[in-house]
N, C-alpha and C positions, 0 to 999 in steps of 0.2 A: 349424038342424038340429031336427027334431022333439024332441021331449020321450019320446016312445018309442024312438026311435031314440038316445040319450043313457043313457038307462036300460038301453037292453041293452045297449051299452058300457060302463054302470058296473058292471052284471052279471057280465059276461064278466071284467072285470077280477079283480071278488072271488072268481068261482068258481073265477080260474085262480089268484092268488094261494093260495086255501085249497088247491087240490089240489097246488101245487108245498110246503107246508107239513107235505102227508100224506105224502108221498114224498121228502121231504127225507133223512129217516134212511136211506133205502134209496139214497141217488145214487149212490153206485159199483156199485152192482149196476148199475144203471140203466146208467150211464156205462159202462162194459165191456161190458155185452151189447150194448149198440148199436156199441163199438166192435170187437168180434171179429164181429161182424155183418158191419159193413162189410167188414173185413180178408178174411173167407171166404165172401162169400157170390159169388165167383168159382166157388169150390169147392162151394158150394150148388146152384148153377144147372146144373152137370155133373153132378150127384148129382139134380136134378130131371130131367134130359134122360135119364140112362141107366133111372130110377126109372120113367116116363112118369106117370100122372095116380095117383101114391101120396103127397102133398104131405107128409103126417105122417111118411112112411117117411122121406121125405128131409132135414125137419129133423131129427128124432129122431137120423139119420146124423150131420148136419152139427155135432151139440153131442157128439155121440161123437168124433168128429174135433178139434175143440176142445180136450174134455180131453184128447184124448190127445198132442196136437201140444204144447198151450202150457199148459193149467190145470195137469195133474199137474206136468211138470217145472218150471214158476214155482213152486210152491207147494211142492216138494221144497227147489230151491235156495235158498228163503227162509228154511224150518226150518233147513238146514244154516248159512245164515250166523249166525243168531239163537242157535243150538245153538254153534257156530265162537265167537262173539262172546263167551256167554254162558261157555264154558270157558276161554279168555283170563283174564276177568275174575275168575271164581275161582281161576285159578293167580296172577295179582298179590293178590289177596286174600289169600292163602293164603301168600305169601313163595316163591314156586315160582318166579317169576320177579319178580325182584330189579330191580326200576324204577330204583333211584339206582343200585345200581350199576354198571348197563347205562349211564347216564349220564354215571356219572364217567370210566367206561369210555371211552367219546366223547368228553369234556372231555378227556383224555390224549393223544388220539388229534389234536385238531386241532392246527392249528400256532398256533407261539408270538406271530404278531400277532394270530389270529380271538380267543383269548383273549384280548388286551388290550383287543380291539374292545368283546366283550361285555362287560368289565368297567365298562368304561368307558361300557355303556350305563345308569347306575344303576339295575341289576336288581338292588340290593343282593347280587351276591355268585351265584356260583355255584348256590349251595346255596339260594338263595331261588329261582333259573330252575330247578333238579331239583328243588324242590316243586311249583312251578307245572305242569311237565310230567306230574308224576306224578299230580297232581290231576285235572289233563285226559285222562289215560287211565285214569284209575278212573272220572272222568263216563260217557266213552265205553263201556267196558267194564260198567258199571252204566246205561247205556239198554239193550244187548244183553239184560242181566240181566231189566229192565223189560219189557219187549216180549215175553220168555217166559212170563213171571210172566203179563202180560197175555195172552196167547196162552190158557193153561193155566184164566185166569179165566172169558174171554168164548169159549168156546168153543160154545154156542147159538149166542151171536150170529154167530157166524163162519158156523155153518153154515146158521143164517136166510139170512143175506145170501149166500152160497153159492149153497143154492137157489132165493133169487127171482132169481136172476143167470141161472142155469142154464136156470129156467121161462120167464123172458123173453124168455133167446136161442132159444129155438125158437118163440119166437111171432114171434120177428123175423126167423127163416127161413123160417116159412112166412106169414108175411102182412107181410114186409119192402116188395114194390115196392106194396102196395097205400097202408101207412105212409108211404111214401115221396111217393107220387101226392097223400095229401092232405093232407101237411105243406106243398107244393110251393103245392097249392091255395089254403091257407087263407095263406099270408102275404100280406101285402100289401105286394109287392114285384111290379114288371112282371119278365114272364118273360124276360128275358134280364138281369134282376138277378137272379133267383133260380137259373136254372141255373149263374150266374156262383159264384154263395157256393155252394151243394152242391156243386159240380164242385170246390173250392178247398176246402170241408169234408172229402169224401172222399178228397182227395188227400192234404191233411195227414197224415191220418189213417194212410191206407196210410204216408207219407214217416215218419212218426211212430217209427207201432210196428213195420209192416214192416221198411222200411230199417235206421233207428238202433238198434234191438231186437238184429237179427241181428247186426249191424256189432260192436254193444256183448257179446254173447254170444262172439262167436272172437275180439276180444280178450283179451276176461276169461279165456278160455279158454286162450289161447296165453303170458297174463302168468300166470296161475294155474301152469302147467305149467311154466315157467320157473322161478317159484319154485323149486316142487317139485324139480327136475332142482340149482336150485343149494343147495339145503337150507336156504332160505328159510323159516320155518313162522311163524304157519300159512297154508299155502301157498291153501288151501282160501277162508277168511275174505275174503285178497288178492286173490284171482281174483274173486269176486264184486262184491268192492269195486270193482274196476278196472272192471268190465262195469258197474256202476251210473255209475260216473262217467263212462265213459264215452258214454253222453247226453249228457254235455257236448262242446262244439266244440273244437277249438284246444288244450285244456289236458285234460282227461279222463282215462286210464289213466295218464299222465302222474305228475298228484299221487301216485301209488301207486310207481311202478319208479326212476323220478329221483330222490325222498329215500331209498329205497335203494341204489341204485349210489353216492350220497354215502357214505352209512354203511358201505358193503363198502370203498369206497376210504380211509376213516378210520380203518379198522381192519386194514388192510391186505390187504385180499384182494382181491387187482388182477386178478386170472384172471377172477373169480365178477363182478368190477365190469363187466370188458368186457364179459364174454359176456352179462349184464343189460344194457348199453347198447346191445350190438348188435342186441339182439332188439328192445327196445323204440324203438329208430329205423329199423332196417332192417324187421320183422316187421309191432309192433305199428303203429308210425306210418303205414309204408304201407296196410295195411287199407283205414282210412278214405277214402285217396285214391283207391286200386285198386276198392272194394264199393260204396263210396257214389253214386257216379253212374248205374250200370244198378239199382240197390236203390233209391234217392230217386228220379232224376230231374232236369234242369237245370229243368223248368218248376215244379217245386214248393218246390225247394230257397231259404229264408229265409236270408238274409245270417248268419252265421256269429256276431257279435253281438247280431243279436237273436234267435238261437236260445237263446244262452247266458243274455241276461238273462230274458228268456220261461221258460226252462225253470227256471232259478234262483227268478224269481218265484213262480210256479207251483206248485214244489214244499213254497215257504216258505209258499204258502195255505193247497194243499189235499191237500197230504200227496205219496204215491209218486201218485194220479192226476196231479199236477200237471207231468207231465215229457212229459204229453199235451196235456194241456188249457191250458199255459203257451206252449206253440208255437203252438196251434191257436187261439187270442183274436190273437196275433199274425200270425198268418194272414190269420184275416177283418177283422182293424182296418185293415190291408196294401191290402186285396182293396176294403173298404168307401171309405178313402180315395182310393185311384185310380179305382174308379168316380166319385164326387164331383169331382174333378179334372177325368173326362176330360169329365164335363159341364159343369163352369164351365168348360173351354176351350172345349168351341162354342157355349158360350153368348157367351162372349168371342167368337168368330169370326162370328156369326150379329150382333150388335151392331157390329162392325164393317163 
């Protein structure tokens, strides 16, 4: 290989390293505008057709639509959980609501072997497992507290990162397929490797946030009101939580309605228990069965496990993006490996 030719490839390395260095601090801006890009830019291209050659007018639309569909209400329901969280944590703070005794309460309530059980798990004692408990929901309830506090600190920054988010995604509507044309160009991948990974990048993407987003919203929605309806509180807090965990597969809304229906049942309110178990088996549980196949898709839909661990991973890297970006590495590692495969099979077959 030439000696010039080596040098613009150690070139290219450094300069792309230094610019992924510059824009590091901005990558969820990053990360989002490209991916609400994708998500609408359905709705971009209709907004171009009825617009005809006003390309400005139609992004300019397209991030008006945006916020109005998904940035305002995400970013409402997130204040309120934080806000939800953050008022919890000052009424256990406060003695307003009473952790051990809510506890012992419960202890009273189970029967007289689950008691023996736990004794006998050497938690030293009751009263050492209602410390433990109560410590871990003043944690919890003191990150709520933290994330306000932060909120209320980095408030520039919020809305730095806000508007290069903003600025980007209308660079990404109106100069998206040209972006796109020579991203395509410049790897060095043969083209039917690379339409293979975009077509499986974009899919995820939509299967991602489209699909499990919505899925995750009229759960949260449906266990939220159920709460509410059984006087549940905070009814509000739940419901959101439920729609966050809800990303997850298999187990999701689940963690939230099932150790309540426990506790309605241990305290005897057998009415408030059913009618919490019916919804969350009959209601919430079917959801995902009945929305998820014409919202996902069978061609894009990741085995049910490694969505779980992906999204789990993901989240534990790179924060709330990671419940995107943890699916979607599992995606294309998916996608990368079977391409690999299906060529050492005819390589195999071609040798034979």
């Amino acid at each position: 290989m030439p000696l010039q030719r080596v040098s613009f490839y150690v070139l290219l390395i450094l300069v792309t390293v230094g610019f992924v260095a510059v824009v590091l601090p901005f990558y969820s801006a990053i990360f989002w505008a490209v991916v609400l890009a994708i998500i609408f830019f359905p709705v971009h291209a209709r907004m171009e057709f009825w617009l005809g050659d006003r390309p400005n007018t139609a992004a300019a639309l397209s991030v008006l639509i945006c916020l109005c569909v998904v940035i305002i209400p995400g970013l409402i329901v997130l204040s309120s959980l934080v806000q939800q969280g953050n008022l919890v944590y000052e009424r256990i703070d406060n003695g307003e609501i009473d952790v051990r005794r809510f506890l012992h309460q419960l202890q009273e309530a189970l029967p007289t072997f689950v008691r023996d059980r736990i004794q006998a798990l050497e938690l030293n004692g009751f009263d050492t497992l209602r410390d433990r408990i109560s410590s871990a929901l003043m944690q919890g309830g003191g990150f709520f507290a933290g994330r306000a506090l932060s909120l209320g600190q980095n408030t520039l920054q919020f809305f730095v990162t806000f508007g290069v988010m903003l600025y980007l995604l209308f660079f990404m509507f109106r100069d998206g397929r040209l972006l796109a044309r020579n991203i395509r160009t410049a790897l060095p991948l043969s083209d039917a490797h690379t339409l293979r990974f975009t077509t499986k990048f974009t899919s995820v993407v939509h299967a991602t946030v489209r699909g499990n987003i919505i899925i995750a919203i009229i759960q949260g929605s449906i266990g939220g009101v159920a709460f509410w309806a059984l006087g549940v509180e905070p009814a509000l807090l739940w419901g959101v939580l439920m729609s966050f965990l809800s990303l997850l597969p298999a187990v999701g809304a689940a963690l939230i309605w099932v150790p309540t229906a426990v506790y309605l049942i241990l305290v005897g309110s057998w009415a408030k228990a059913i009618v919490l178990i019916a919804v969350g088996v009959l209601v919430i549980g079917l959801v995902d069965n009945l929305l998820r196949p014409p919202l996902v898709g069978k061609e894009t839909k990741l085995p049910d496990y490694v969505v779980l661990v992906s999204t789990i991973g993901g989240i534990s890297l790179f924060g709330i993006n990671g419940f995107v970006i943890g699916p979607l590495i599992a995606a294309l590692f998916i996608s990368a490996w079977g391409i690999f495969a299906e060529e050492q099979g005819r390589s195999k077959a071609g040798e034979g």
